[in-house]
N, C-alpha and C positions, 0 to 999 in steps of 0.2 A: 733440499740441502739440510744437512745434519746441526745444530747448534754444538760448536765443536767447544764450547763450555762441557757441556754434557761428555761429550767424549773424551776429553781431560781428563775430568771427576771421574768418571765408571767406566773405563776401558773392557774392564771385564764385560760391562751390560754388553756393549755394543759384539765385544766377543764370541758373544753368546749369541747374538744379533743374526751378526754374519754365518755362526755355523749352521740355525737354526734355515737359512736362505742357500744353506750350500752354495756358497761364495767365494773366493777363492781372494783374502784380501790378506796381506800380512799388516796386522795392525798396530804390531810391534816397531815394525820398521816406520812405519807412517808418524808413530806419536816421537818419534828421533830423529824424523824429518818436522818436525812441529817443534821440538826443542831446538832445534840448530836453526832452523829462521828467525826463531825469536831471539836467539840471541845474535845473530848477525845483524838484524834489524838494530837491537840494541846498538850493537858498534857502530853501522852505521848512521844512528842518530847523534852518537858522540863525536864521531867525523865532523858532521852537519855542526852542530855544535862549536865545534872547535874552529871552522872554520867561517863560522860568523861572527865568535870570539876575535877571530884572527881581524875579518873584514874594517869591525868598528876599531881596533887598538893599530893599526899598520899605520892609518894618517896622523896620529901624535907622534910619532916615533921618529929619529934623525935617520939621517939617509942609510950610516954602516946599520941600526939597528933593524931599517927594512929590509933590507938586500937578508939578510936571516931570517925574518919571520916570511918573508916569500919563499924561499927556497923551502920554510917548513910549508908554506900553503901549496907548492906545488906537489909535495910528497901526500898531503892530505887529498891532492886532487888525483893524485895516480892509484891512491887506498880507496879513496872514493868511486874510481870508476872498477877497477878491480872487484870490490864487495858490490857492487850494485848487479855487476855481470852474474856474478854467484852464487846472489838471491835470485836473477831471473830466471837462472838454470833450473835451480833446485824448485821453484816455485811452479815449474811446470811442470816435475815429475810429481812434488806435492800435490800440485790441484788434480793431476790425472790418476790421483787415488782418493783425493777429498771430493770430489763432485762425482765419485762412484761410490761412496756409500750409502747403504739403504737406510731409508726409512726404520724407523722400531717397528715392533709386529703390535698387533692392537694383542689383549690377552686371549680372543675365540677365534684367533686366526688356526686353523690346521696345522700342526705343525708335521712339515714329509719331505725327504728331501727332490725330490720330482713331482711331475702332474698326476702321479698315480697314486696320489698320497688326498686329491681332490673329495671334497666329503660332499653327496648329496641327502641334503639336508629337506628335500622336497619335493613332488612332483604334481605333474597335472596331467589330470587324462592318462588314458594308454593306448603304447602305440598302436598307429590307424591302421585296421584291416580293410580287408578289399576282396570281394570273391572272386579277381583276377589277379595276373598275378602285375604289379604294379611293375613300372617301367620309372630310371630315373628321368632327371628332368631334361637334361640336354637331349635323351630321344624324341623327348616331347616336343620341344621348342625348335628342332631343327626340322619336322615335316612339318612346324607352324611356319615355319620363316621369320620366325621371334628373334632367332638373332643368327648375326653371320661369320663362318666360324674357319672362312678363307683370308678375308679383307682385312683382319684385325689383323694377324701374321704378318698380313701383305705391308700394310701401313703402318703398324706400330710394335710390331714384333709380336713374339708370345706373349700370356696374360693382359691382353687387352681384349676388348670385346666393341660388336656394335650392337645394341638393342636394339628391336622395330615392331611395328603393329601395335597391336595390344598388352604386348609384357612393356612397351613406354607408357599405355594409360596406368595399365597396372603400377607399375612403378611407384607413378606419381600419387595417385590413388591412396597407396601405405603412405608416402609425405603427408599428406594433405589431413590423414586421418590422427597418423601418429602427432604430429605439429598442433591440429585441433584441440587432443587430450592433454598436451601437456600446457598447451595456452589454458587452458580449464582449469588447472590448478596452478596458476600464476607466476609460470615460467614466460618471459619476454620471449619471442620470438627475432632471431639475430640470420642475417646471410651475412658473414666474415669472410676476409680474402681468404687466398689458400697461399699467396706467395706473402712471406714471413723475413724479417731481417734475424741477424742470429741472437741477438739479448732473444728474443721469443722463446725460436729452438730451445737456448742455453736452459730460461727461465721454469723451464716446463719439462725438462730434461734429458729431451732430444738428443743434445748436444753435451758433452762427445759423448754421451752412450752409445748412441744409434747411427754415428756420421754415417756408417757405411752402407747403410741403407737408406740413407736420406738423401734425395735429389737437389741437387744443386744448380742453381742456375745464375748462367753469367758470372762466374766468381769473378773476375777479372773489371766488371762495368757496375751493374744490378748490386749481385753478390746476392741473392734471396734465398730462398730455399721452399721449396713444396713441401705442404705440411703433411704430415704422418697423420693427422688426425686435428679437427679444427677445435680441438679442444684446445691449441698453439695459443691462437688469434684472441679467441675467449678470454682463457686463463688470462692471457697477457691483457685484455684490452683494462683491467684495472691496475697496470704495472705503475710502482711510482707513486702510488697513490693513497691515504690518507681516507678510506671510506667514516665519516664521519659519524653517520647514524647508522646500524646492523641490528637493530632492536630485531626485526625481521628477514631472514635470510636473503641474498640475491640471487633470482635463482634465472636461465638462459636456457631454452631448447635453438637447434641448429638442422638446417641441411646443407649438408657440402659434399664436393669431392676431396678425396682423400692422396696420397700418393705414396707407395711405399717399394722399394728395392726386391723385397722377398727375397733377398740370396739364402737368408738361413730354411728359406722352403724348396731349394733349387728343383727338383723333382717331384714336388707331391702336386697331391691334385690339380692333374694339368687338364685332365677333360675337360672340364666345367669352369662355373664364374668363383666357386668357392675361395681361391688366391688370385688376388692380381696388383699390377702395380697402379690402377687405377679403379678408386669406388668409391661409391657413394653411400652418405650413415646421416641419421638422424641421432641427433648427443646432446646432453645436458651438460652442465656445468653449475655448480653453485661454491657460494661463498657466503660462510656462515662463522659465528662463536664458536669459540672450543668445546664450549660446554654442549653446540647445538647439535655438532657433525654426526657425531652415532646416530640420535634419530633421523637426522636429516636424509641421512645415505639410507636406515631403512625405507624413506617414505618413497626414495627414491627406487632401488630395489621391486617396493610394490607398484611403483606406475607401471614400471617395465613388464610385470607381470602380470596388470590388468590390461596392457595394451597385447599381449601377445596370448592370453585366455579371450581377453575379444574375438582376437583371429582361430581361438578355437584350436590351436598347437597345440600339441602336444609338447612338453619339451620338462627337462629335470634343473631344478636349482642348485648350482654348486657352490660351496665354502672354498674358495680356490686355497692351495696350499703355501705355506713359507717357501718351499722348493720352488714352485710354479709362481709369485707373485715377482711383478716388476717393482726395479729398487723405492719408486715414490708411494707404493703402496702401503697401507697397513695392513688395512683391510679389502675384501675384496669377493664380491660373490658375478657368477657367471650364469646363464640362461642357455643349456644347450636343447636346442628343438630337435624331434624327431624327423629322422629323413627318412622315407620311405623306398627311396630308391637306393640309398646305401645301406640299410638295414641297420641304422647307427644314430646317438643323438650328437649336430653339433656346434658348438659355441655360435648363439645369436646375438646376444647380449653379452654385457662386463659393467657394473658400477665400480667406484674405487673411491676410497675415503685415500684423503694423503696427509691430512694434517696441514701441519704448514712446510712443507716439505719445499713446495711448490711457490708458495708465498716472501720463503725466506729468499731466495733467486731471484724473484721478481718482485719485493720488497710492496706486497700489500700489505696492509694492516690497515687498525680499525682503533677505537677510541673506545677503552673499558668505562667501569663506569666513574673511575676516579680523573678519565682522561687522559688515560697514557694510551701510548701507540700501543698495540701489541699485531700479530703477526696475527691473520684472520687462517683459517681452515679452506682449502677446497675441495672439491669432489669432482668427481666427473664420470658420466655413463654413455654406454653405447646404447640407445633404444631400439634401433633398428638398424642393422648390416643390411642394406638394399639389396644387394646380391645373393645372400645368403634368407634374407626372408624369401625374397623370389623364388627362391628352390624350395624352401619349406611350404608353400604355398603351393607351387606347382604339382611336389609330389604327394601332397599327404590333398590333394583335393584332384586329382586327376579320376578319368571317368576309365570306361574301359574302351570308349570311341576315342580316347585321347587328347580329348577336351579337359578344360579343366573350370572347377565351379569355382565363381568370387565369394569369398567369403562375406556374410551379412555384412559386416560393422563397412568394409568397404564398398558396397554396391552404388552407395548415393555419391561417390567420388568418381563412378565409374559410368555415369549417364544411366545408371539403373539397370546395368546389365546383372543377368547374373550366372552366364555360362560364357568363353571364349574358346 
């Protein structure tokens, strides 16, 4: 959420904000919806006012002088419910453009207005050859019996899946490995819920961004919601709160499932585990100083990149663009690995600096050094998409017998194998 100081003062900044993100916000109308609650509020403070005026001076008063100033407090009380309906009105079309503005751009953000505007900024390896001609991954996994690709339909509709055999050790294996590296550099290791009440969503900005694709449950008892990404739970588990000492970053790695709607992908990649409305990630989260978050995000950035050069991917680093970043972003680079069976690289990773975007919502802050509160930075990275590593792994190490070799850094995760 925006410091709408700031957006008072420099309308223009934010202006320039929104064209930059090719956004579609009239922020003209917004700051005349920001003018007229203030001053409505104003009136009805004077209301309030007047008729507490009224409350203490009515019992001194002889009976014809009361029978007056009630007939004024009943009119104060019909102004008063009147203006209070008309703030709540207006307050809802105001908030459903105020909790949609973006984030400011950091200044090496790309500026384009789409993902075609995306800058890669780096690469590793090139992509893997094969003196056969490589097959994607779901032909592999289906004469393995790796996963089954009737039952998931049958049970849970389309984009779900069941995994089995060996792509479950596998699975776990990337957990077990990725979770190791980042406990090594003294991230906590966290299993968070995945059902969320909605200050979470709200906080993290879920909500109402993304309502429509976000799973709902029980509204009517529960009221929860299945999180889009357990970065929810995280972020949130410091909401409220007053971290006192930040001398040193706090920093969180994670495995959960995930849940998401996919409407805005209604027909792509339906073959495969690439999109679904259920998956599972390994993700960081950290909470740091203003002055900390630039480095911070790179150091994060580079785990993600020593954990996926481990695995011996191939894959390209992107500067994700203003067109292409989500509104809590500033910044924001992405990790797409090399697929051997699509002939394509694609998104594994995402890190994301947000500022205090995310803090202002869920009202973290931290103690400077003169002791004021001030609003802490967060970040947050996807390390590993389990589904989509599994594909990068499957196709970029497949044999020509249609096995496929574990990669080193994961073999001692895997009982020591190093073919399946």
């Amino acid at each position: 959420m925006i410091d709408l100081k700031v957006v008072r003062s420099n309308p223009d900044m934010m202006k320039d904000n929104i064209k930059k993100r090719n956004l579609k916000v009239d922020l003209d109308a917004f700051l005349e919806m920001d003018k007229t609650l203030i001053t409505l509020n104003q009136n009805l403070d004077e209301i309030k006012n007047k008729k507490n005026t009224f409350s203490k001076l009515i019992p001194t008063l002889s009976k014809e002088e009361k029978e007056s100033k009630l007939s004024e407090m009943k009119n104060l009380w019909e102004k008063e419910k009147s203006l209070t309906e008309e703030i709540r009105l207006l307050e809802i079309e105001y908030n459903n453009v105020y909790y949609r503005l973006p984030n400011f751009l950091d200044s090496t953000t790309a500026i384009w207005p789409d993902d075609s505007g995306n800058t890669v900024e780096s690469t590793f390896s090139t992509p893997t050859k094969f003196d056969f001609t490589p097959k994607p991954h779901y032909e592999i996994w289906e004469k393995k019996w790796w996963i089954d690709t009737e039952k998931w339909a049958e049970i849970s509709w389309a984009r779900f899946w069941y995994l089995k055999w060996d792509l479950v050790f596998l699975q776990f294996a990337i957990v077990n490995y990725a979770i190791s590296v980042l406990a090594s550099r003294w991230f906590m290791p966290v299993l968070p819920p995945v059902l969320v009440r909605e200050p979470a969503m709200f906080g993290t900005w879920f909500l109402p961004a993304w309502e429509d694709g976000t799973y709902r449950v029980n509204p009517w008892d529960d009221d929860l919601y299945l999180v889009w990404t357990a970065e929810v739970p995280v972020t949130s588990y410091h909401a409220w709160e007053i971290i006192e000492d930040l001398t040193n970053p706090i920093k969180y790695v994670w495995y959960s499932s995930c849940f998401r709607k996919e409407w805005w992908s209604a027909w792509k990649d339906m073959k495969w585990i690439l999109r679904g409305h259920q998956f599972d990630k390994v993700e960081m989260v950290c909470f740091c100083k203003p002055e900390d978050s630039q480095k911070l995000h790179n150091e994060m950035v580079a785990v993600e990149e020593e954990i996926w050069q481990a695995l011996n991917i191939p894959y390209q680093k992107l500067n994700i663009c203003s067109g292409d970043l989500w509104n809590p972003a500033m910044k924001k680079y992405d990790l797409e690995a090399w697929m051997p069976g699509q002939e394509k690289f694609r998104e594994v990773t995402s890190c994301s600096n947000v500022w205090e975007y995310q803090s202002r919502r869920l009202w973290i802050r931290f103690r400077d050094a003169d002791w004021k509160p001030k609003y802490v930075h967060t970040l947050n990275g996807t390390v590993i998409a389990l589904s989509r590593c599994l594909i990068a792994i499957i196709e970029n190490y497949q044999t020509a017998n249609g096995d496929v070799i574990i990669p080193e850094v994961l073999r001692p995760f895997m009982g020591g194998k190093t073919q399946i």
